[in-house]
C-alpha positions as a Python dict, from the first residue, in 0.01 Angstrom:
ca = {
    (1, 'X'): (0, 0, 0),
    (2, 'X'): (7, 284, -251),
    (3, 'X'): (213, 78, -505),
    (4, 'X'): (-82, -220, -449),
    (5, 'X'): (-332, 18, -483),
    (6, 'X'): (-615, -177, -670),
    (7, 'X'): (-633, -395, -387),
    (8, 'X'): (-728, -66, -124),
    (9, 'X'): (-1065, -127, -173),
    (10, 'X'): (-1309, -424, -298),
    (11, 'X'): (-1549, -217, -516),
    (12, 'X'): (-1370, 97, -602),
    (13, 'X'): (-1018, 144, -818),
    (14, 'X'): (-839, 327, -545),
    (15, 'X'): (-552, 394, -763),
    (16, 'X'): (-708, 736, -916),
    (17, 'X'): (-710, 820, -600),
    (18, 'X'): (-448, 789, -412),
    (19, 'X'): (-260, 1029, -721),
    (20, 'X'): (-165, 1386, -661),
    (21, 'X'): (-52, 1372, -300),
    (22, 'X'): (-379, 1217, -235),
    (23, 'X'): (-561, 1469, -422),
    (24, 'X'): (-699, 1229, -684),
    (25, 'X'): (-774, 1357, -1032),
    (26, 'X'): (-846, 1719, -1120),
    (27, 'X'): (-1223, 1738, -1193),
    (28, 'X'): (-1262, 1819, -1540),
    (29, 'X'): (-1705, 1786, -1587),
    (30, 'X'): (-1857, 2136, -1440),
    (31, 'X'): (-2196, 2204, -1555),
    (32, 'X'): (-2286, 2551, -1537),
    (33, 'X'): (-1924, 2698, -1399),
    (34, 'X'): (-2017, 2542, -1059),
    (35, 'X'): (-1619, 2453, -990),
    (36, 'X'): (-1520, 2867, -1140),
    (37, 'X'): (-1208, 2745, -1240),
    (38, 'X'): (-1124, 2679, -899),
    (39, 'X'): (-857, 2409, -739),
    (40, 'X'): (-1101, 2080, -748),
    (41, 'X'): (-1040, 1713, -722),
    (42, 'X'): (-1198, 1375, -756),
    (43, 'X'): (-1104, 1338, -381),
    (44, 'X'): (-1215, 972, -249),
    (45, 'X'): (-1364, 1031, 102),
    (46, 'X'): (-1142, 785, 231),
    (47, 'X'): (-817, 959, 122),
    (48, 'X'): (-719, 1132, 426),
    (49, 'X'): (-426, 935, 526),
    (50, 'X'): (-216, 992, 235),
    (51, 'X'): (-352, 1360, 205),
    (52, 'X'): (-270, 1454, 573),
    (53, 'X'): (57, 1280, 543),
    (54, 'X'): (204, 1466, 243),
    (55, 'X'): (37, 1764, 387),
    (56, 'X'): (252, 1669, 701),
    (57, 'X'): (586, 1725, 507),
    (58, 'X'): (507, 2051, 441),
    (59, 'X'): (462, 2158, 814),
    (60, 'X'): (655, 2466, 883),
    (61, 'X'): (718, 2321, 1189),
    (62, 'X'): (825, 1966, 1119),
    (63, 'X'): (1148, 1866, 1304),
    (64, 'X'): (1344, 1513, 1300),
    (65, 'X'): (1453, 1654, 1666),
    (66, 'X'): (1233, 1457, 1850),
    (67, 'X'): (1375, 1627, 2164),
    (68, 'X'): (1214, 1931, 2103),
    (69, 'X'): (902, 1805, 1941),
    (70, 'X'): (580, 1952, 2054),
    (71, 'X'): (405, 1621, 1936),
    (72, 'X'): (547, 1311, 1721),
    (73, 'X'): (327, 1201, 1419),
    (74, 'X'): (329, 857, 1287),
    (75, 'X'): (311, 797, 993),
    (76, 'X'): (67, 490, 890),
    (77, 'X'): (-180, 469, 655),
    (78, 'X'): (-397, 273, 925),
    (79, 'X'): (-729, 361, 694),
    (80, 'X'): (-585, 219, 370),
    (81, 'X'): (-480, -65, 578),
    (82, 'X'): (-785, -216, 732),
    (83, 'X'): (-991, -87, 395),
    (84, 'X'): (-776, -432, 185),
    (85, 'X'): (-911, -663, 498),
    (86, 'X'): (-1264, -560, 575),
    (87, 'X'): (-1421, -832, 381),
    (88, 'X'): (-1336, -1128, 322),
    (89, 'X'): (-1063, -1173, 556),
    (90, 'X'): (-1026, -1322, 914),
    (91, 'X'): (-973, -1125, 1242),
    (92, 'X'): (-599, -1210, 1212),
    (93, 'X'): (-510, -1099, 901),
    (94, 'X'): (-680, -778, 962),
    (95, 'X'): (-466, -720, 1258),
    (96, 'X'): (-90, -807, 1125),
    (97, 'X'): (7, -437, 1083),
    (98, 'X'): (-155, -308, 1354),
    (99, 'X'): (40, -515, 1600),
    (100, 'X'): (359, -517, 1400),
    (101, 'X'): (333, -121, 1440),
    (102, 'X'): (245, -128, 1797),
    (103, 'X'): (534, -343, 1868),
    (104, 'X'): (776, -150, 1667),
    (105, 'X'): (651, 164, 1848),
    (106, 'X'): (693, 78, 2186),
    (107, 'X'): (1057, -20, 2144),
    (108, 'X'): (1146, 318, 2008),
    (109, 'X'): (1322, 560, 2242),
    (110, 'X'): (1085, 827, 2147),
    (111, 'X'): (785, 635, 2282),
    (112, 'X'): (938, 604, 2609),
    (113, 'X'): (955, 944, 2676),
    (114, 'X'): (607, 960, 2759),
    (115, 'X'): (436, 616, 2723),
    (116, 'X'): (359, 753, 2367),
    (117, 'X'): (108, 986, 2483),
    (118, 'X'): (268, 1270, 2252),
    (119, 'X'): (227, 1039, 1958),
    (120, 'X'): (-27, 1082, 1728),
    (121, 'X'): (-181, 888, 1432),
    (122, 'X'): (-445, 960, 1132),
    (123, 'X'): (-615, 707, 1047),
    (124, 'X'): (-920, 830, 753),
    (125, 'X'): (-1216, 603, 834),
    (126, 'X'): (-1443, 627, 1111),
    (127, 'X'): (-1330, 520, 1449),
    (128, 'X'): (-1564, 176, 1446),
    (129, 'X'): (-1338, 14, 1195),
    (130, 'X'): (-1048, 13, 1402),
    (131, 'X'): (-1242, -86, 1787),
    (132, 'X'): (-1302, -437, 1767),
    (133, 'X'): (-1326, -591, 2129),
    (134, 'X'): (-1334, -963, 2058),
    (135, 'X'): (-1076, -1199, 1790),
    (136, 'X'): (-1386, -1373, 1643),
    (137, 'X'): (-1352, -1337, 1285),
    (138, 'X'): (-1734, -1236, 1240),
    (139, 'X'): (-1659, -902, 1416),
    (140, 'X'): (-1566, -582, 1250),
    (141, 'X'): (-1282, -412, 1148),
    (142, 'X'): (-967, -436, 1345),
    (143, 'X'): (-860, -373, 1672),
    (144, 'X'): (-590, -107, 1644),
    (145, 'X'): (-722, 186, 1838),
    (146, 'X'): (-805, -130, 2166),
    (147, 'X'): (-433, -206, 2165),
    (148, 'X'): (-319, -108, 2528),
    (149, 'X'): (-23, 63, 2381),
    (150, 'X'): (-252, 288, 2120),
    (151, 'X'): (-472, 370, 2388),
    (152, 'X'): (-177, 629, 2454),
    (153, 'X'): (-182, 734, 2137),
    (154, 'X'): (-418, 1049, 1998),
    (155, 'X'): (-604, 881, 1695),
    (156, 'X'): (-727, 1127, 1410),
    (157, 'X'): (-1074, 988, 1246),
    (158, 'X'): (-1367, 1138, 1044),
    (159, 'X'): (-1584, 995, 1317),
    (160, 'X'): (-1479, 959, 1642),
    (161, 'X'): (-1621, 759, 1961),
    (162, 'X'): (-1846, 977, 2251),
    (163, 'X'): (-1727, 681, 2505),
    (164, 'X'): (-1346, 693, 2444),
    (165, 'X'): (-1111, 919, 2529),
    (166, 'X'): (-826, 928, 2242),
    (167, 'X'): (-994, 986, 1957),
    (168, 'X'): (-1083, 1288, 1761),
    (169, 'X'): (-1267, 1383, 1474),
    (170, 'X'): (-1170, 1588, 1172),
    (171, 'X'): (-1283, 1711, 863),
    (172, 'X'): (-1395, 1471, 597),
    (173, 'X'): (-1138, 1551, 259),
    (174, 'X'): (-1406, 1763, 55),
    (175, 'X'): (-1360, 1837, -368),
    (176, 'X'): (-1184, 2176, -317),
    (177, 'X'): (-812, 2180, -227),
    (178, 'X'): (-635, 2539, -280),
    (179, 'X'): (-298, 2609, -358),
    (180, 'X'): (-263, 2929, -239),
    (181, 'X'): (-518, 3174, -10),
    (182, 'X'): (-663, 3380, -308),
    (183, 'X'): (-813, 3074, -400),
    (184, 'X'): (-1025, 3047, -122),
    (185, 'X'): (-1089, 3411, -38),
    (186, 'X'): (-1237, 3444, -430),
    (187, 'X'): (-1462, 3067, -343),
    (188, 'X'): (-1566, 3253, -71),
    (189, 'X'): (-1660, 3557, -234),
    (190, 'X'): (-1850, 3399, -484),
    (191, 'X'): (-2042, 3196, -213),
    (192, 'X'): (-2183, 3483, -81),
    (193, 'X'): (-2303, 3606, -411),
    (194, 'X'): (-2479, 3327, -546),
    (195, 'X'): (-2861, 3268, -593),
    (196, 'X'): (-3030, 3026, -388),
    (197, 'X'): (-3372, 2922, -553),
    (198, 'X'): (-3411, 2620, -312),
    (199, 'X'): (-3497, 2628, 27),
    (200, 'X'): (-3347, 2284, 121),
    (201, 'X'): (-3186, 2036, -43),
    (202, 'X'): (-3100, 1643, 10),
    (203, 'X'): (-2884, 1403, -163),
    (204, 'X'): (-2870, 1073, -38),
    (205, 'X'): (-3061, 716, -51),
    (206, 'X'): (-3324, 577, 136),
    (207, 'X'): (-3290, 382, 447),
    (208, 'X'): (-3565, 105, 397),
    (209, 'X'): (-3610, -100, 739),
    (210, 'X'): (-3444, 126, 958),
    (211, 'X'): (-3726, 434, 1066),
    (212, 'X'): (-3550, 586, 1292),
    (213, 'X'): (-3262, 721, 1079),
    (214, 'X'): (-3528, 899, 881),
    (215, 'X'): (-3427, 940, 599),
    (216, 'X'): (-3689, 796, 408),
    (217, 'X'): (-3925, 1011, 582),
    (218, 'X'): (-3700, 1324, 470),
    (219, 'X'): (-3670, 1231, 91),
    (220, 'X'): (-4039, 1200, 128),
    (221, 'X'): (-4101, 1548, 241),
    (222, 'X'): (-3878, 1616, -10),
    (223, 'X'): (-4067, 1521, -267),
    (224, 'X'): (-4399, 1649, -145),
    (225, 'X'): (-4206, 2009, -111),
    (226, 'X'): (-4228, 2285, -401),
    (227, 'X'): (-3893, 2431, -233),
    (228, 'X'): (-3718, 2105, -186),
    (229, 'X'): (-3415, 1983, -429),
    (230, 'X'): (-3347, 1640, -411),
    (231, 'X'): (-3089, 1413, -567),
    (232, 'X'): (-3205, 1040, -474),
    (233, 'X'): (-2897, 786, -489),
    (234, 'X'): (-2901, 432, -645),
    (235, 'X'): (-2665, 214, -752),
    (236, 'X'): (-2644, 320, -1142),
    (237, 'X'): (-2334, 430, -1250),
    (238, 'X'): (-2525, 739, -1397),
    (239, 'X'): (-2678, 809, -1038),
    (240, 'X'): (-2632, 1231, -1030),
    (241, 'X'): (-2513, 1138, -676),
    (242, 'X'): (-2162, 989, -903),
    (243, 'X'): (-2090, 1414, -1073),
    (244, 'X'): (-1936, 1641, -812),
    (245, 'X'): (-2019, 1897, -1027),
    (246, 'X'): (-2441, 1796, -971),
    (247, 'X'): (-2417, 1747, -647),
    (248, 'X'): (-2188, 2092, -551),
    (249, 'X'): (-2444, 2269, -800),
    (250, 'X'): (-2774, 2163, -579),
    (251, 'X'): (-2542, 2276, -238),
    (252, 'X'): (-2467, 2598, -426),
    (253, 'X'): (-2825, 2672, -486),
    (254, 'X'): (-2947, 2564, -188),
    (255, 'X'): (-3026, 2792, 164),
    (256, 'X'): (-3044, 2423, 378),
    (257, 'X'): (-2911, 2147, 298),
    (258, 'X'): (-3000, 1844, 528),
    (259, 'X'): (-2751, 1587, 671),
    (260, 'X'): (-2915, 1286, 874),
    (261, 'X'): (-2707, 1015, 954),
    (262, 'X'): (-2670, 693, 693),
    (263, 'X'): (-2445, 381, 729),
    (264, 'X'): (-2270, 562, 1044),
    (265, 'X'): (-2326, 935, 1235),
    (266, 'X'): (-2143, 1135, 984),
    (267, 'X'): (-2141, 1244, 603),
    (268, 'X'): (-1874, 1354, 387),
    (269, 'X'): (-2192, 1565, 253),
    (270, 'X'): (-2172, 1729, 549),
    (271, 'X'): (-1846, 1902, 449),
    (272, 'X'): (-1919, 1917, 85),
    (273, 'X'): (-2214, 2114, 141),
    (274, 'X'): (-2066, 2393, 381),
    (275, 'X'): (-1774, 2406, 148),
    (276, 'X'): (-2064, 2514, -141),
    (277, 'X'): (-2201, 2786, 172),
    (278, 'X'): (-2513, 2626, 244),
    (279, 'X'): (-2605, 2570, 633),
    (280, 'X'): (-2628, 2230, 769),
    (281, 'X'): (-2927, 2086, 894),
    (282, 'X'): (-2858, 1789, 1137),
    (283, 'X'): (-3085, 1545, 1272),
    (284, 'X'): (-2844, 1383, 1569),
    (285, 'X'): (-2593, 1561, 1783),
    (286, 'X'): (-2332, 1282, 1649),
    (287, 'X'): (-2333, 1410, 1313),
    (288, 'X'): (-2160, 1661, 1414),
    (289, 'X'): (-2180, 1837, 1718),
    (290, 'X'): (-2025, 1603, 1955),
    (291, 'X'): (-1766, 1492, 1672),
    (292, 'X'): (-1594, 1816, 1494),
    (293, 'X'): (-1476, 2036, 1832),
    (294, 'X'): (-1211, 2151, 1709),
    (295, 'X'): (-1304, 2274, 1367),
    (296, 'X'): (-1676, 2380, 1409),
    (297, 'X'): (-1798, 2598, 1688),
    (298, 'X'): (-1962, 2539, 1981),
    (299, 'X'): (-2249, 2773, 1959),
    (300, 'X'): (-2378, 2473, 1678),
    (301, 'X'): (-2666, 2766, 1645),
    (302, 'X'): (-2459, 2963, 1472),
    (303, 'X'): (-2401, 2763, 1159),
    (304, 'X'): (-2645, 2506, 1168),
    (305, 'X'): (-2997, 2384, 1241),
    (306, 'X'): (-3091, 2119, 1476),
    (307, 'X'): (-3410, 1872, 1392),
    (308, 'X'): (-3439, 1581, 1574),
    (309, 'X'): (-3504, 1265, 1385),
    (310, 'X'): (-3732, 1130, 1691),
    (311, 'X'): (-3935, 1410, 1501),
    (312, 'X'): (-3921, 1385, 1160),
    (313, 'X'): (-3991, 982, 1157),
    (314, 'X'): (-4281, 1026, 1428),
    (315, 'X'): (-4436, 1311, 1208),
    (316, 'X'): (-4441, 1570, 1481),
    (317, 'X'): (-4260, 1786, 1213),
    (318, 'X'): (-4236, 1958, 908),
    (319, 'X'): (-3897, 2056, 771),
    (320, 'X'): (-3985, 2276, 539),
    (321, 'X'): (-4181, 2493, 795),
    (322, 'X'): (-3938, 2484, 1036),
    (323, 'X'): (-3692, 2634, 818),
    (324, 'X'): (-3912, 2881, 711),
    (325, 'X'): (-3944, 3017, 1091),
    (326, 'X'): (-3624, 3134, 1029),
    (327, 'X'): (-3630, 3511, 934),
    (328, 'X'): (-3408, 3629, 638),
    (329, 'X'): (-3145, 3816, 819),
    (330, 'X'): (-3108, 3539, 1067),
    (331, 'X'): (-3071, 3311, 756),
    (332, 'X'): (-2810, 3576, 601),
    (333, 'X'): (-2584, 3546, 981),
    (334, 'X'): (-2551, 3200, 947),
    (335, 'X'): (-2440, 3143, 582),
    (336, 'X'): (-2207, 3367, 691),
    (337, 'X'): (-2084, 3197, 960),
    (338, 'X'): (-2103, 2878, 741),
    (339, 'X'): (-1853, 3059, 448),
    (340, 'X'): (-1649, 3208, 729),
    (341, 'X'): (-1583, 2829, 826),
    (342, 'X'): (-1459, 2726, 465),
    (343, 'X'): (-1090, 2748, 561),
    (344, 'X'): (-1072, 2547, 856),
    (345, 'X'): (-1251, 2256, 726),
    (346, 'X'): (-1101, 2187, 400),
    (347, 'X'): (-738, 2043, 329),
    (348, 'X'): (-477, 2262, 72),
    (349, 'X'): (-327, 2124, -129),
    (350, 'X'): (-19, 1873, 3),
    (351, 'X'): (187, 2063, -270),
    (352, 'X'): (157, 2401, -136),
    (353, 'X'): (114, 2597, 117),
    (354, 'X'): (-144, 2850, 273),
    (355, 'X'): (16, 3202, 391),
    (356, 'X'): (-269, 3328, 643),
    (357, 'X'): (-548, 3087, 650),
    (358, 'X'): (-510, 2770, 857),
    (359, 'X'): (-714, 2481, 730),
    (360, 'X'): (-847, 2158, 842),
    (361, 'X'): (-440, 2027, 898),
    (362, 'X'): (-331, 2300, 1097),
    (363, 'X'): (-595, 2308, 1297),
    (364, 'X'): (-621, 1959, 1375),
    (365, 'X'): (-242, 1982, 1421),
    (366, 'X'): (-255, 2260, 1705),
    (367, 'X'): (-553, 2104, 1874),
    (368, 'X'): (-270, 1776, 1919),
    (369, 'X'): (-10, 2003, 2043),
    (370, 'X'): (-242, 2149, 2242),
    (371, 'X'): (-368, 1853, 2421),
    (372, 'X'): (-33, 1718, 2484),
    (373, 'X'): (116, 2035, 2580),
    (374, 'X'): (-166, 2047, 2848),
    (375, 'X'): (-76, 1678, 2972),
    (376, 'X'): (296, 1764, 3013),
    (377, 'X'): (179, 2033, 3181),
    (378, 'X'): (1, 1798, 3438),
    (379, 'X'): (235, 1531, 3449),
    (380, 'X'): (465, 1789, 3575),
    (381, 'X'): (235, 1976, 3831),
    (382, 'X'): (154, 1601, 3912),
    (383, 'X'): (-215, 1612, 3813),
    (384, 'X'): (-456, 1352, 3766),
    (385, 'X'): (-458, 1252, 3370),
    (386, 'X'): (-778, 1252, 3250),
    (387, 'X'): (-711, 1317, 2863),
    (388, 'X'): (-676, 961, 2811),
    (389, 'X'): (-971, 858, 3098),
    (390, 'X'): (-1164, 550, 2906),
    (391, 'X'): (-1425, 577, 3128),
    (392, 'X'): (-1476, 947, 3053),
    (393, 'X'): (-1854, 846, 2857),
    (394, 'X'): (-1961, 1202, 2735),
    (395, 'X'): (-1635, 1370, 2641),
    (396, 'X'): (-1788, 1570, 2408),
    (397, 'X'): (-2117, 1735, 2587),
    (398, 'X'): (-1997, 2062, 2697),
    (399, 'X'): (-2212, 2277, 2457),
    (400, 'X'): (-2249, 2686, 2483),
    (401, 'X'): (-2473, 2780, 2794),
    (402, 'X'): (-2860, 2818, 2632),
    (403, 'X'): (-2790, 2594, 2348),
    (404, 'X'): (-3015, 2250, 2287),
    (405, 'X'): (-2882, 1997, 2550),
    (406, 'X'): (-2654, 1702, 2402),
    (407, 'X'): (-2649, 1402, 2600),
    (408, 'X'): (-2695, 1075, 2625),
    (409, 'X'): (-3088, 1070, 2587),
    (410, 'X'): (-3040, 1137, 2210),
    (411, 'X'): (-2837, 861, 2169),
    (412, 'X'): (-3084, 616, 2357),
    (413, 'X'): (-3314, 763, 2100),
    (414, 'X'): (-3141, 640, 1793),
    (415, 'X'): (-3070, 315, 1904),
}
């Protein structure tokens, strides 16, 4: 795939990249000194299978043993994969290496160990791609993560499913990638420092015909806001939304920055913008509360602000006063929650390796060898599995006692 990499993608020259153990090229435009000299990349948000596997080979822990394995990783660039058949293609086509993996797997003596239910697989698109239910050729994406046999599996996305239980989210890759941990203890530093002249921020394009997402209501209030930043998208090449270095700089002078949902529940922005220190400001619990469980915490509270978009597209609120309820040092708290955060939800570089700080692999990594460890556990102690329960429709729910309820109800409301 990597060798073929013009044809990863219809609109965009993958081969860029896919260079640097995934990395892409080193960013070399920074108005102002927003990068500092640090470690950042022209990461494609799709990148994560070729990043997580090089960053895979570095693992401390890695063993060929798989006798003594905690958890077996496989290999396959399943995003890069369906992202050459998405358009354009039939059903079939779409589906070759999926099934030619499956049926390779399941002949392995490894897999029979446990049904392949210490097997796990990263796959850096959102989970929708890879769960179509029918073979007609108008339907979407393939049907990988359906196969019987992957149902075993633990699948690694950037957007998971609420109504299945073997996948899990993880970070989006973000621009920033350090080598060592100085270079994120100094990011951090300077995070905390900085001057934020704008109370909110957007960057994103409008949502014409589809109300309930909001977003055109929030790049209107936007606009009519003296303490509003926004960066509107279009298609131009010379769109702002096209320079990392623009779009970090607005983060990095930002207090809020707001995240609604666009072509699916989650934003790379999302990332990109706590990465810069500014707090999140979500406007459905799938954006990121019942998605990142691993990596963010519970207490959503702490690091973020919830609006819903019911709200915001009804009128009932205004963003900008809402996040002016919030007093100063409460503000102060939760930036610094948001930069405390930084490590765990960006990837080092594949090259390297961290000393102290575990990042968006490691943790990811332990959460897998934590689940399975769990299910061995009640295999043995002959426990009912429900890790891998497909019926199990709000896996992600349990929330700190006091916060804002996440259910179904705000999913109804969306749709």
């Amino acid at each position: 795939m990597l060798k073929d990499c013009k044809s990863l993608s219809l609109w965009t020259n993958m081969c860029k990249f896919t260079t640097n153990a995934g990395l892409g090229p080193p960013l070399e435009e920074d108005i102002e000194g927003v990068f500092s000299n640090s470690k950042m990349y022209a990461t494609n948000q799709f990148a994560l299978d070729v990043i997580f596997n090089n960053r895979m080979k570095q693992y401390k822990c890695l063993t060929r043993n798989s006798s003594i394995a905690a958890a077996i990783f496989v290999p396959f660039y399943a995003g890069l994969d369906i992202s050459r058949h998405l358009w354009g293609y039939n059903a079939s086509v779409r589906d070759v290496l999926s099934l030619a993996l499956v049926d390779w797997l399941v002949k392995t003596p490894e897999w029979k160990v446990m049904g392949g239910k210490d097997h796990f697989l990263v796959a850096g698109r959102i989970t929708w791609d890879f769960r179509r239910l029918t073979d007609q050729d108008s339907k979407w994406g393939s049907k990988l993560f359906t196969l019987p046999a992957a149902k075993n599996m633990s699948m690694l996305v950037i957007e998971s499913s609420a109504w299945n239980g073997n996948d899990f989210a993880i970070p989006y890759p973000t621009y920033f990638h350090p080598a060592k941990d100085s270079d994120v203890f100094v990011w951090q530093d300077r995070m905390r420092k900085l001057e934020r002249p704008w109370l909110f921020s957007f960057a994103g394009a409008p949502r014409p015909g589809y109300p309930k997402l909001a977003r055109d209501h929030i790049i209107e209030q936007c606009k009519n806001s003296n303490v509003c930043k926004l960066i509107e998208c279009n298609s131009g090449q010379n769109s702002k939304c096209h320079s990392p270095s623009s779009i970090i700089q607005m983060f990095q002078s930002s207090v809020f920055c707001l995240q609604p949902q666009g072509d699916s529940f989650t934003r790379r922005s999302s990332f990109d913008s706590m990465m810069a220190g500014c707090i999140p400001v979500f406007f459905h619990p799938g954006s990121a509360y019942t998605q990142y469980t691993w990596h963010l915490p519970r207490n959503y509270s702490k690091y973020s602000v919830f609006i819903p978009a019911d709200d915001v597209w009804k009128k009932n609120v205004s963003i900008e006063e809402r996040l002016l309820q919030i007093s100063p040092e409460q503000v102060k708290i939760m930036r610094e929650e948001v930069i405390s955060l930084i490590p765990r939800l960006i990837y080092a570089d594949p090259r390297s390796r961290l000393e102290t700080l575990k990042d968006a692999f490691d943790v990811a990594v332990e959460g897998v060898i934590d689940k399975v460890t769990k299910l061995r556990k009640d295999i043995i102690e002959g426990h009912e599995d429900r890790n891998f329960n497909e019926e199990i429709a709000w896996k992600y729910a349990l929330l700190e006692e006091g916060q804002h309820e996440v259910g179904p109800h705000e999913w109804d409301s969306f749709f």
